[in-house]
C-alpha positions in Angstrom: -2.4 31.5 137.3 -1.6 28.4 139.3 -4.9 28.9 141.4 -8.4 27.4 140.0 -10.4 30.2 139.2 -13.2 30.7 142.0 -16.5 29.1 141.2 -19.6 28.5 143.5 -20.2 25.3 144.9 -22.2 22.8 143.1 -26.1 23.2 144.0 -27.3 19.7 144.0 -30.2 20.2 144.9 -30.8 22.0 141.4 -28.2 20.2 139.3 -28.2 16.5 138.8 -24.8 16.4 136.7 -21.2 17.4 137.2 -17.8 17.7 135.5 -14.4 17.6 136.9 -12.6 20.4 135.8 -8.5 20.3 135.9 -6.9 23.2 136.7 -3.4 23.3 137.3 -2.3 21.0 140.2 -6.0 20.3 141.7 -9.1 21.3 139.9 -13.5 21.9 140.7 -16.7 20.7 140.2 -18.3 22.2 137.3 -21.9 21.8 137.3 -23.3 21.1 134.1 -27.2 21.2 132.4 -28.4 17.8 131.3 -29.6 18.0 128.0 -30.0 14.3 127.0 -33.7 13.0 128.2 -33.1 10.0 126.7 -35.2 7.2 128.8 -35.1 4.0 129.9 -37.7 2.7 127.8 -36.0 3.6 125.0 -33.3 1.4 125.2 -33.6 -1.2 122.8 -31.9 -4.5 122.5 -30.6 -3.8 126.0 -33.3 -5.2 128.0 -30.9 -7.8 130.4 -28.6 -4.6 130.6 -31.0 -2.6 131.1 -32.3 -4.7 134.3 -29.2 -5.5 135.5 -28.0 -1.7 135.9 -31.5 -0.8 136.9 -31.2 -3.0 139.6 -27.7 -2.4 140.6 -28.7 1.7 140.6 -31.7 1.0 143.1 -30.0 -0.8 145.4 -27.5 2.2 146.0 -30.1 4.7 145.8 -31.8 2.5 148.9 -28.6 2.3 151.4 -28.2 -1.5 150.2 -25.4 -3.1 149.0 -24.5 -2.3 145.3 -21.5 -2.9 143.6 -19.4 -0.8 140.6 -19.9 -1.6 137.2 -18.2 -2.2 133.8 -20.2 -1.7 130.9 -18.2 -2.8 128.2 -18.8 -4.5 124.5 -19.5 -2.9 121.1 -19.5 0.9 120.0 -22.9 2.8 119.9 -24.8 0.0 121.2 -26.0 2.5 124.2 -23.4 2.1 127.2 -23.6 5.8 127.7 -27.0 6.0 127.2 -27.7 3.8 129.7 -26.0 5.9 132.7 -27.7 8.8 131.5 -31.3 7.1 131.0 -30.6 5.9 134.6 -29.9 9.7 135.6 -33.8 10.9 134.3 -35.3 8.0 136.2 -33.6 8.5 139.2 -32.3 12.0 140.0 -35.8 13.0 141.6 -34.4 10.8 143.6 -31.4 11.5 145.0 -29.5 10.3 142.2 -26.3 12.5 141.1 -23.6 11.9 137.8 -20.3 13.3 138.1 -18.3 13.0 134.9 -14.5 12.2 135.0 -12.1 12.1 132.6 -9.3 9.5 132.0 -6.4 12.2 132.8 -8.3 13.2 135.9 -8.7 10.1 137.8 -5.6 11.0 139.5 -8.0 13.6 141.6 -10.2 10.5 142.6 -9.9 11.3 146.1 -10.2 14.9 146.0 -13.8 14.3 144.2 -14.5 11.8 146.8 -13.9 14.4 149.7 -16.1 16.9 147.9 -19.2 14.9 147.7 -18.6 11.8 150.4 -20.7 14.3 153.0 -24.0 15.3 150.4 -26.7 14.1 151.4 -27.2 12.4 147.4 -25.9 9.2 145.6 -23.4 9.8 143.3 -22.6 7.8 139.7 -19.0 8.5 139.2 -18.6 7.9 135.7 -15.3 7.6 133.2 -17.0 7.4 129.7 -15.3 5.0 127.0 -12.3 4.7 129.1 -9.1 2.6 127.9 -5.8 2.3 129.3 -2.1 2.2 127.5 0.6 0.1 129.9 2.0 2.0 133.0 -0.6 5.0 132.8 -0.8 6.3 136.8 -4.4 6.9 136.1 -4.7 3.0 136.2 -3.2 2.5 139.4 -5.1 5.6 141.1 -8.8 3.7 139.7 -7.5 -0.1 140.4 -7.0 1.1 144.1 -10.4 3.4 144.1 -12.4 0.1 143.2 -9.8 -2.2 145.8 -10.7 -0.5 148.8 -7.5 0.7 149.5 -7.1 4.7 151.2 -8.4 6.1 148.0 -11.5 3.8 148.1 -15.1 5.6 147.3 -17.1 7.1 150.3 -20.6 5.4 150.8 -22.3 7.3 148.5 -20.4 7.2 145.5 -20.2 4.5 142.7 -18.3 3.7 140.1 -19.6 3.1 136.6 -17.2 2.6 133.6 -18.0 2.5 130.1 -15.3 0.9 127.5 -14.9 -1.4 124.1 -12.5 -3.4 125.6 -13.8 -5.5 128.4 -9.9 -5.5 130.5 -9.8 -1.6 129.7 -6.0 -2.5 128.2 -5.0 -3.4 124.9 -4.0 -7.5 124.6 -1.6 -8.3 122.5 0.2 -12.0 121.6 2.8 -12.3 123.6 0.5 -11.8 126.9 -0.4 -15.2 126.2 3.2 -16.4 126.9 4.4 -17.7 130.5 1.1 -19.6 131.7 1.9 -22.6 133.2 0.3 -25.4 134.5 0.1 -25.6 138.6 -1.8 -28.7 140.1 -2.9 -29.7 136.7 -4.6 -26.1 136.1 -3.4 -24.0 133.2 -2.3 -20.6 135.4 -2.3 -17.2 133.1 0.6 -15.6 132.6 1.8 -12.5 134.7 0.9 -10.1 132.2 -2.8 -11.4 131.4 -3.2 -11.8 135.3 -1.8 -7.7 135.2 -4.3 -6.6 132.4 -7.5 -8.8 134.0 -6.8 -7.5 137.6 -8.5 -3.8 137.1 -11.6 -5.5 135.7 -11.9 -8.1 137.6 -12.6 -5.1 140.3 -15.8 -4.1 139.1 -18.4 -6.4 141.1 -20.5 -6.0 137.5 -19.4 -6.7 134.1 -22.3 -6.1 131.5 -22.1 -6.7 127.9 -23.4 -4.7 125.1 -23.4 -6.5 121.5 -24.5 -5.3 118.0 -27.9 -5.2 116.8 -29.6 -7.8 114.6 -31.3 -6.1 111.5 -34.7 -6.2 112.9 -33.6 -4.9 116.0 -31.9 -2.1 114.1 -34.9 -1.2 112.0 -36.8 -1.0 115.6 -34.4 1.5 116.5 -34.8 3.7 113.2 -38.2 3.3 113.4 -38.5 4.9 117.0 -35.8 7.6 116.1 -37.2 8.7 113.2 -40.8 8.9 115.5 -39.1 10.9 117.9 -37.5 13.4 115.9 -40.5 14.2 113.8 -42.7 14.1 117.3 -40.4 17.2 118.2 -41.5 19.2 115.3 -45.5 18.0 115.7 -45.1 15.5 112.6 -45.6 12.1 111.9 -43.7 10.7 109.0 -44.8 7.2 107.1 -42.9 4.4 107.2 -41.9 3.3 104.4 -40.2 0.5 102.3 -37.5 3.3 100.7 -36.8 4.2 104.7 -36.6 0.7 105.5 -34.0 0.1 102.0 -32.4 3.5 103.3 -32.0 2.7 106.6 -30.4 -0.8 105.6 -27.8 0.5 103.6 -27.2 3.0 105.5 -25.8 0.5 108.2 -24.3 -1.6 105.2 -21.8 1.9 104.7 -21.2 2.9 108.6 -20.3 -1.1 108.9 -22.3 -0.9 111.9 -25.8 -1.7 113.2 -26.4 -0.1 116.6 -28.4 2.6 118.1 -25.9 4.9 117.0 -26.1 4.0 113.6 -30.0 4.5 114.3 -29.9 8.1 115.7 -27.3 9.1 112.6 -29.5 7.9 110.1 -32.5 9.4 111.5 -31.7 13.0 111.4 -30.4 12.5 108.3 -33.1 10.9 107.1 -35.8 13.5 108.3 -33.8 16.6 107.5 -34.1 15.7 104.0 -37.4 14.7 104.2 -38.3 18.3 105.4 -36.3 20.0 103.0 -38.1 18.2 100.6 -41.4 19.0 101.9 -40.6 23.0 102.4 -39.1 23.4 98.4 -42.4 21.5 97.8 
């Protein structure tokens, strides 16, 4: 029972995306089947992102240097969409995503030793990660990114997703203790302590909410992509448009998300109509 149960080794060649599994004290590589062909292109209101990680994600895939990256800012506004997007671009070639969860990055360097000798580039990637005070998977990533024993082979990068751009909750009282040193304001030891695992990714890029036009472009293309599955094309309309609006006015939120959401709702009952008609 202690023992992981035996599983074949990942084929990259035919799989472009992996899980960490935990089992007991250790754990595998679960290959997984990438169902989200979301693509680059259709990120919207990203485009500076969009270059940035592009860029970034080319330079690793050529041998060059590259550096790990926090992509950080507010929910549903396509951090996650972004590694993936990068994935269908780029895992013809050579690009690889292995998934890792918060509890698991204390098995960074047994990941590392499973992959650092493929012949691939790998994304590792921790997906809307935050941290409490003290947690030991903190310490194992802030010395992954350091370069410390448990840095990352060659051919492995680091991509975080998170709301909180210092991955750790701030609170009042951080603020207290600065002092001034040479006629600089120095921060306090705590804030220094929450900013120092950040400060480690060579990339931070933002993600902020949508303006209303820029969420009505992302209906708009949502609701063409899920009728374009089912070989329709459905009319824009000004009751979408109203629809779609208040639909964001009740999540509180205006984001690609918000988008996606409103979209299947919206042509689900648009086909039920149509079928009792």
């Amino acid at each position: 029972m202690l023992l992981p149960r035996a599983v074949k080794a990942v084929d990259w060649s035919k799989c472009h995306a992996a899980n960490w599994r935990r089992h007991s004290f250790s754990g595998y590589l679960e290959a997984v089947k990438v169902t989200d062909n979301t693509r680059l292109e259709e990120l919207l209101g990203c485009e500076k992102q969009k270059e940035v990680m592009i860029n970034n994600t080319r330079q690793f895939l050529k041998g060059l240097p590259a550096n790990n990256a926090l992509l950080w800012g507010s929910r549903g506004t396509g951090k996650s969409s972004m590694v993936k997007a990068l994935l269908n671009e780029y895992g013809c070639e050579g690009l690889r995503v292995i998934q890792v969860e918060k509890e698991d990055l204390i098995y960074l360097s047994e990941i590392f030793s499973a992959v650092e000798n493929e012949p691939y580039r790998f994304i590792l990637l921790c997906d809307d990660l935050t941290f409490e005070v003290g947690e030991l998977s903190y310490k194992m990533l802030k010395s992954a990114l350091d370069g410390s024993v448990y840095s990352a082979p060659e051919n492995v990068l680091i991509y975080v997703t998170s709301n909180r751009r210092h991955l750790l909750p701030q609170y009042e009282t951080d603020l207290l203790g600065g002092k001034y040193v040479n006629g600089e304001l120095q921060q306090s030891e705590a804030m220094e302590e929450k900013v120092s695992l950040s400060d480690r990714f060579g990339l931070w890029v933002p993600f902020h909410v949508f303006t209303q036009d820029r969420y009505l472009d992302a209906v708009r293309q949502c609701v063409e992509r899920e009728a374009a599955t089912r070989s329709l094309t459905i009319p824009w309309t000004k009751e979408l448009e109203l629809d779609a609006i208040q639909w964001s006015h009740d999540k509180t939120k205006r984001c690609g998300r918000t988008a996606f959401q409103f979209s299947k709702n919206w042509v689900g009952r648009y086909l039920l109509t149509q079928a009792g008609a």
